[in-house]
N, C-alpha and C positions, 0 to 999 in steps of 0.2 A: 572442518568447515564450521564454524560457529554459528547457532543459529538465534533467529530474533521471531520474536512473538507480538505481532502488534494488534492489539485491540480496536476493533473498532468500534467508536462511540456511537456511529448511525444505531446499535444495536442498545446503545445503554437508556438506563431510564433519566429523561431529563430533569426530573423532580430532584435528584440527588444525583448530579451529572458529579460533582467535586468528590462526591465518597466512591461513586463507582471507580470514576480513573483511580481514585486513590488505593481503590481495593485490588485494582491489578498493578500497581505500581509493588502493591505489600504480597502479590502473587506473581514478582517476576517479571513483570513483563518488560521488555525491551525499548517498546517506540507505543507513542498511543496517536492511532490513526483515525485521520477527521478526513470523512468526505462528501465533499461543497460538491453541489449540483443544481444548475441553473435551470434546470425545466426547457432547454432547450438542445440540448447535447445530447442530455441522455432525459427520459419523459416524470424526471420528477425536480421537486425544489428542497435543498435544505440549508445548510450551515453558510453566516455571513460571517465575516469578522468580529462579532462579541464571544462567539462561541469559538473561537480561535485564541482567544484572548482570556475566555473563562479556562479554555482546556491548559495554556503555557500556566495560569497562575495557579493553576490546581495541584501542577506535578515538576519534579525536576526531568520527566524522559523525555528525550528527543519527541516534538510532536512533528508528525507525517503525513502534509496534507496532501488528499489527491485531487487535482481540479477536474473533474469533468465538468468540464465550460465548454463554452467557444470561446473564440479569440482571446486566451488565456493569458495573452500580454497586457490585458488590461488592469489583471487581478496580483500578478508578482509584487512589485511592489508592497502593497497594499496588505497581504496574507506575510509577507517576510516581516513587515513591522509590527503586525500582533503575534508575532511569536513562531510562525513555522519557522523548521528546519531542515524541514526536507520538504523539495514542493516538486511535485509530479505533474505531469501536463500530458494529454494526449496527441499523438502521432498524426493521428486522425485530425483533430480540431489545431494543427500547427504546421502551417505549411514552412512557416522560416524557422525552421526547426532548430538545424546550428544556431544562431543568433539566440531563440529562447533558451536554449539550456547554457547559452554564454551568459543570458542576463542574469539566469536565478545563479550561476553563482556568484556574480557580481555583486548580488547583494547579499552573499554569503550564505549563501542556502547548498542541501548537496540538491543535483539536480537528478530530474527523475523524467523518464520516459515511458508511457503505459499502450500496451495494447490491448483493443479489444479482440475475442477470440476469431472472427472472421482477418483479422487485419494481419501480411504477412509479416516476419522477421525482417526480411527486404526493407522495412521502412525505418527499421532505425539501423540498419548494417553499417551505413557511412556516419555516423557519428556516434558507433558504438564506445568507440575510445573515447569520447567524452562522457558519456553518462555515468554519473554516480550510484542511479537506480532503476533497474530495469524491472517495469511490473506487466506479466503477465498476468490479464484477466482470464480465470478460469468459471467467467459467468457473463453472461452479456451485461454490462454495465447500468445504473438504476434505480434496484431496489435490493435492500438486502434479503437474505431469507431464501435464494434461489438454490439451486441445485448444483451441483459441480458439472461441470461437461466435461467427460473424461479423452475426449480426444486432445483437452490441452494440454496433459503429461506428458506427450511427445512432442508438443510447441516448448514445452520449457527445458526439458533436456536439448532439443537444438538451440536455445537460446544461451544454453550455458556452456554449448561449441564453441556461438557466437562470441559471447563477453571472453570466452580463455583466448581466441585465435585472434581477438584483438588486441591480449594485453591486458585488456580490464579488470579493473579489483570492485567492479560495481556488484552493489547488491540485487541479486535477482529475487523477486518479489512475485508473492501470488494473492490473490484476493478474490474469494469467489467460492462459497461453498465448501471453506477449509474447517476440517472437522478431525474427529478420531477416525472417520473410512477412508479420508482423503489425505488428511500432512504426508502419512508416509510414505506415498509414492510421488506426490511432489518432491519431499526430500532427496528422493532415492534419484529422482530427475536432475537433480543439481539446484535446486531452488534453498535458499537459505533465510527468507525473509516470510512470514507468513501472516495475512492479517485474516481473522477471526472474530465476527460479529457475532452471530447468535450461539455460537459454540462457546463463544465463555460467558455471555452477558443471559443464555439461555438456558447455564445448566443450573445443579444447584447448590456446586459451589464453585462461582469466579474463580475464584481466589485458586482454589487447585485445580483448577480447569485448564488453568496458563501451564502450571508444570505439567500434568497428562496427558500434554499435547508438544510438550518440549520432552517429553520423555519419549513420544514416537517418531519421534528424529534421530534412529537409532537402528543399526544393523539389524538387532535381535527384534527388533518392533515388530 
């Protein structure tokens, strides 16, 4: 199972936002993850589309945005033409669920499905075969910097029931307190996709923070 490292910017310093991503681009990293929040969804506000647009012309990796919005269909469009490529939506904040993961990929984006930890499997089971990203929140969605809730190792191992007894070659995704205490048992859960704010943008070296945490994706870890 191959695995991806995605940074998250919410964590990086925005005086030198172009050298950070760069510094994990030059430490591995796989996808650089940008997450928009409207002050209404979840109780804080940050990233519009400049910073969507600063982060595509920064780097050649896949950028990975996650919408914690509401009514997220108003923003697809709009996030696909500055540059995402992966655009995530929440469960919770999308009731025509099929139709929004038909649109993001319509406009060529892989699509992504997020749960927060209260919210069950149950809600994305019927259109598990379509998602191309399945992200389990392993923190209640907001602010970065929180703590991991360990009772979602066992949400994400049945999640990755879910995506094999569908079929699915979707990436299952964590975000939320992923650190060197926490990757390895996410891993060991079947989670492949891992986004990390303060754990690499907080130690003191980025740069080899991405491989010592791709290195405890690993039996002997």
């Amino acid at each position: 199972m191959s695995v991806r490292i995605a940074p998250s910017i919410l964590s990086a310093d925005f005086r030198r936002l172009g050298e950070d991503i760069a510094l994990c681009e030059a430490g591995g990293a796989d996808w650089i993850h940008v997450d928009v929040m409207d002050g209404h969804f979840v109780p804080n506000l940050t990233f519009g589309l400049k910073v969507i647009e600063a982060a595509r012309a920064a780097t050649t990796l896949p950028v990975d945005v996650h919408l914690m919005v509401e009514r997220p269909e108003q923003y697809l469009e709009a996030y696909a033409k500055a540059g995402a490529q992966v655009l995530t939506i929440h469960a919770e904040a999308a009731p025509h669920l099929d139709r929004q993961l038909m649109h993001i990929k319509a406009l060529g984006c892989r699509a992504g499905v997020a749960l927060n930890p209260g919210t069950p499997l149950s809600a994305v089971e019927e259109v598990a075969h379509l998602v191309d990203l399945l992200l389990i929140m392993t923190v209640n969605p907001g602010y970065g910097g929180q703590s991991f809730i360990p009772y979602t190792v066992d949400k994400v191992e049945r999640a990755r029931f879910l995506l094999d007894q569908a079929g699915s070659e979707a990436v299952l995704q964590v975000d939320g307190g992923i650190g060197r205490a926490t990757i390895h048992d996410c891993w060991r859960a079947g989670a492949d996709c891992f986004v990390a704010g303060n754990a690499v943008f907080g130690a003191a070296d980025p740069r080899g923070e991405i491989g010592a945490l791709r290195a405890l994706c690993a039996e002997a870890a």
